[in-house]
C-alpha positions as CSV (number, residue, x, y, z in Angstrom):
1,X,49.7,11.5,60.6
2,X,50.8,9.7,63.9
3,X,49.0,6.7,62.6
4,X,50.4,6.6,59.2
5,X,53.9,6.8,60.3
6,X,52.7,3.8,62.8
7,X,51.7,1.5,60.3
8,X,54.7,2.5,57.6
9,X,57.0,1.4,60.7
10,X,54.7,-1.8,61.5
11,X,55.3,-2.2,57.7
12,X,59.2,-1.9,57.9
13,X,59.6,-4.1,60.8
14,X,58.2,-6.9,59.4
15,X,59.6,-7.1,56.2
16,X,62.8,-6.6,57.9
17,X,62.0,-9.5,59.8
18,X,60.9,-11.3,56.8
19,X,64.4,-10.6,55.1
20,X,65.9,-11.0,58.4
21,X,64.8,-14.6,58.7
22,X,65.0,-15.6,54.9
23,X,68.8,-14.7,55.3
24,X,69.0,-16.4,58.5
25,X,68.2,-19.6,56.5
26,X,70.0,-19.4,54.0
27,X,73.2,-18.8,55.7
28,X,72.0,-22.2,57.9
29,X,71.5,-23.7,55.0
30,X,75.2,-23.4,53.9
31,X,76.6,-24.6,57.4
32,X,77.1,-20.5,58.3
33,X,75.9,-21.0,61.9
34,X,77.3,-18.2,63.5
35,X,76.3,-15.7,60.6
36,X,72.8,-17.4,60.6
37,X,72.7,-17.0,64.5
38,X,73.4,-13.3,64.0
39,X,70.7,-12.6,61.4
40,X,68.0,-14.1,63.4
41,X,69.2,-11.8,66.5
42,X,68.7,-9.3,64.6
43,X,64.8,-10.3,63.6
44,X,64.5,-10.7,67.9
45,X,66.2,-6.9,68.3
46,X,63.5,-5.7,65.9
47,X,60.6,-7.2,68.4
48,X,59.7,-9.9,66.1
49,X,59.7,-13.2,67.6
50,X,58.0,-17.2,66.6
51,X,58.6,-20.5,67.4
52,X,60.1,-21.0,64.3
53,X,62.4,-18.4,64.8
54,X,63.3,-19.9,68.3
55,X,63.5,-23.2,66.9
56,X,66.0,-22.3,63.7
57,X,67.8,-20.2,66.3
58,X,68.2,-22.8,68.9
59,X,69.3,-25.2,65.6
60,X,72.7,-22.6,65.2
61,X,73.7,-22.5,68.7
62,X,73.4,-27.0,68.4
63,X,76.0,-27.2,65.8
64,X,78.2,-24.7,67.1
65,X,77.8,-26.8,70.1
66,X,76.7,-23.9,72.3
67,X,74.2,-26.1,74.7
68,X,72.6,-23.4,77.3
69,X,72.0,-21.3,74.4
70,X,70.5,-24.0,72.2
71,X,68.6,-25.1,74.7
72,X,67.1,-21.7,75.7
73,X,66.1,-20.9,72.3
74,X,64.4,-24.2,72.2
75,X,62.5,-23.4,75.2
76,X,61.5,-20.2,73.9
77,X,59.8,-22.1,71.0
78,X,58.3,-24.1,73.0
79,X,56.6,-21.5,75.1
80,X,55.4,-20.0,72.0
81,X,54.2,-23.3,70.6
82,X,53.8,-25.9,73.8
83,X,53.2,-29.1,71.0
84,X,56.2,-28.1,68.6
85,X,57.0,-31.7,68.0
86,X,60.6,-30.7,66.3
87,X,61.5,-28.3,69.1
88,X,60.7,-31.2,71.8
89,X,62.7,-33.6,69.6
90,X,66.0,-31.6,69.2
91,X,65.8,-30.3,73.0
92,X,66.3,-33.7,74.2
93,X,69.4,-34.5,71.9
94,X,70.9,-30.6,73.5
95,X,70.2,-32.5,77.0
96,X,72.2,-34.8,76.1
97,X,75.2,-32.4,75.6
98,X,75.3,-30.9,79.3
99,X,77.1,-32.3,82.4
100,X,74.5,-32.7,85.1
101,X,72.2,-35.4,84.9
102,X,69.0,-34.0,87.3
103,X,66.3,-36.9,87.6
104,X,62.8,-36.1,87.0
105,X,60.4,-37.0,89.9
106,X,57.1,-37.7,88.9
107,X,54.3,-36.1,90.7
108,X,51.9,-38.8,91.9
109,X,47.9,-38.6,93.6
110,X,45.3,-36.4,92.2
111,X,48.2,-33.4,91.8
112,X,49.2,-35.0,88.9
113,X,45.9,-36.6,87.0
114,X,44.7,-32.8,87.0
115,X,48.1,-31.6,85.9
116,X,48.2,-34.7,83.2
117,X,44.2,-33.7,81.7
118,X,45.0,-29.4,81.7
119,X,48.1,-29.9,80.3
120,X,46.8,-31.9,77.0
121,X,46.4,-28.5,75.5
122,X,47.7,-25.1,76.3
123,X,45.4,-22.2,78.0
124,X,44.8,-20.5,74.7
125,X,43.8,-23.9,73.8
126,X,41.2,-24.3,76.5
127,X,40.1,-21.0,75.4
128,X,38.7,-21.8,71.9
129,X,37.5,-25.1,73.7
130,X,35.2,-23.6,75.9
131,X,33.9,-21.0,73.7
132,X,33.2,-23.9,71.2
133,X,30.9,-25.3,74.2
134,X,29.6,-22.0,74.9
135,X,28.0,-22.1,71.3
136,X,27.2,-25.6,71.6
137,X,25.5,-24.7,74.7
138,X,23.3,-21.7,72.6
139,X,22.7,-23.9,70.1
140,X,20.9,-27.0,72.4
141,X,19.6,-23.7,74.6
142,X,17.4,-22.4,71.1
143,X,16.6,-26.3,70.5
144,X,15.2,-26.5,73.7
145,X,13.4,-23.1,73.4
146,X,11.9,-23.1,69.8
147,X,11.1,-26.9,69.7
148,X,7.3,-28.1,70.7
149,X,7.8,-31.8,70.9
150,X,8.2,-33.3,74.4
151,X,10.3,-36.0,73.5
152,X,13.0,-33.6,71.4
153,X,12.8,-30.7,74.2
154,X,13.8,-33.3,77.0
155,X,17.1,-34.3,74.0
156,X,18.1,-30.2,74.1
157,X,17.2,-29.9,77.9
158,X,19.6,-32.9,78.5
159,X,22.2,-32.1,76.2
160,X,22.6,-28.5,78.0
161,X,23.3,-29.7,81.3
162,X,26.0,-32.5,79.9
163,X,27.1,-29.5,77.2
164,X,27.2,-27.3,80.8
165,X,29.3,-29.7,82.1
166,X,31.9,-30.0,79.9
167,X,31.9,-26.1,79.5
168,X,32.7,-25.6,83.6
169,X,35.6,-28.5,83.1
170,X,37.2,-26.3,79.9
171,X,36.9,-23.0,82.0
172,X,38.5,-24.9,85.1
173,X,41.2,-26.4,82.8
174,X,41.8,-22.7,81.3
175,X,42.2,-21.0,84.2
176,X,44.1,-23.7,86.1
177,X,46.8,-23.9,82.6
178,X,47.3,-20.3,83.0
179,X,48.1,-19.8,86.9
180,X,50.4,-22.7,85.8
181,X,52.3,-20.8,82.9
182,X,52.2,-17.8,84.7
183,X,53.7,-19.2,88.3
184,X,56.0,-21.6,86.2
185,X,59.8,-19.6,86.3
186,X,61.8,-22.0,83.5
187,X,65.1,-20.9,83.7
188,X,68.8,-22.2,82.0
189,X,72.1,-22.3,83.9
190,X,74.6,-20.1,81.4
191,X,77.6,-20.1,83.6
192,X,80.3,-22.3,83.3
193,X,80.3,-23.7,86.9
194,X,77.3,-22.3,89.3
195,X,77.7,-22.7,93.3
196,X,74.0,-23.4,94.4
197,X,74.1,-22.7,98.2
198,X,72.5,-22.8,101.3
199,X,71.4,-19.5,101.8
200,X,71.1,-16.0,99.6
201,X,75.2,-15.2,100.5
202,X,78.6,-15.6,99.3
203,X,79.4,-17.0,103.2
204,X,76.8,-20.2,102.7
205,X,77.6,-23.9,102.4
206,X,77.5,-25.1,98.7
207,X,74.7,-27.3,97.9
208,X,75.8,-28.3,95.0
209,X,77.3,-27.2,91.5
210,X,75.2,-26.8,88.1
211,X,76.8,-26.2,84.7
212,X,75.4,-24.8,80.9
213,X,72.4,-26.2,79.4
214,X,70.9,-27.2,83.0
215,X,66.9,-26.2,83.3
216,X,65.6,-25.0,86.8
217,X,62.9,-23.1,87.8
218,X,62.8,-20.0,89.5
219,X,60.9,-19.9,92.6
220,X,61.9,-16.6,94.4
221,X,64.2,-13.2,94.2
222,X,66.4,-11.4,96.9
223,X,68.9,-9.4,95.6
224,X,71.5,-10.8,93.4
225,X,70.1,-14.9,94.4
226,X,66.9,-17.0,93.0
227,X,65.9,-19.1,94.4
228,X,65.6,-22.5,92.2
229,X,64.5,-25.9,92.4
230,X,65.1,-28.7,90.3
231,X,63.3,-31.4,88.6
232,X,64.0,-33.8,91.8
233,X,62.7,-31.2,94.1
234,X,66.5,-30.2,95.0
235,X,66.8,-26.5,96.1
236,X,68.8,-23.8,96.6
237,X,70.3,-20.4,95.9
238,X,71.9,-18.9,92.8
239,X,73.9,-15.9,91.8
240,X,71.1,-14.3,89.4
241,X,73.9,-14.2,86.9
242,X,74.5,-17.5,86.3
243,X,71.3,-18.3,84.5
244,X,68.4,-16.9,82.2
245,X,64.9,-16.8,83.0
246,X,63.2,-18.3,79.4
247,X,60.0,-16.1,79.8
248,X,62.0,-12.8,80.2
């Protein structure tokens, strides 16, 4: 009984998202951002969550020119779906909307080459990747096994050590992608004027001030203050209210 009434609730909450986001699009559709805004919400408050839904979402809060929120919602897309080409289009027109300009400094040395390969694809990615290789590998493995000509065994024999290969550089690039997303805090500044200070207190020298729209990332918690840094390595302490964490 328990899991009938499960799957007649699974049931309801998706075609309530289904209506939820077909109305959401229509109302964008005739230039009813704030209604659309609301009626994707809603599909969120039921649990059901996409990239597309980010994405449309993040598209209301742009015209009503709400940046931190547009912005957010496009990052949440993008965490869903790292290679949304749209979603890494429109984020850069909502940068250009905020008030700070933070410069991006490039990692440099061997840091960077691994961070440049692992992050062609996400760690799901690298998932499928190496169990394609893992087959691959089985496949050459039988070859090698069932095959009674020299010349064609010493082909399979080969071809498992360079398939090996490539399957310990997938498993290294999956696990390495993942201790990435997972250690990676994105956050956005919502306030309308953020002291970043010194130290975690009201009593501490301000650093500097952020405003909406503004990406950081969260390095460390005490209290009511993260800890953040910037994309130029700037850091500093926050009031935790002042911004949103994107993978809440």
């Amino acid at each position: 009984m328990k899991n009938i009434l499960y799957i007649l609730l699974l049931i309801t909450q998706i075609t309530f998202a289904q209506d939820g986001f077909k109305k959401g699009n229509d109302l964008y559709q005739n230039a009813k951002y704030a209604d659309a805004a609301k009626a994707y919400e809603a599909v969120l408050e039921a649990n059901q969550e996409s990239a597309e839904l980010y994405f449309n979402l993040g598209n209301c809060y742009y015209k009503m020119h709400q940046t931190a929120n547009a912005i957010y919602n496009y990052e949440k897309a993008l965490i869903l779906d790292p290679n949304n080409k749209e979603a890494l289009n429109n984020i850069k027109f909502a940068q250009k909307q905020t008030i700070d300009e933070i410069k991006v400094v490039p990692k440099v040395g061997f840091a960077k080459l691994l961070r440049d390969f692992t992050g062609i694809y996400p760690f799901e990615t690298w998932a499928w990747i190496t169990i394609s290789f893992a087959f691959l590998f089985l496949l050459f493995f039988m070859g090698y096994y069932f095959y009674q000509t020299v010349t064609i065994k010493r082909v399979f024999f080969v071809g498992m050590f360079v398939v090996l290969l490539f399957l310990l550089m997938s498993i290294s690039a999956a696990f390495f992608e993942k201790s990435h997303f997972d250690n990676e805090r994105p956050a956005i500044v919502f306030a309308e004027s953020a002291d970043v200070r010194s130290e975690p207190q009201n009593a501490s020298a301000t650093t500097f001030v952020l405003h909406p729209g503004t990406k950081v990332y969260v390095e460390e918690t005490l209290g009511n203050w993260k800890k953040i840094q910037l994309t130029d390595g700037t850091e500093g302490w926050i009031d935790k209210q002042a911004i949103k964490e994107v993978k809440d």
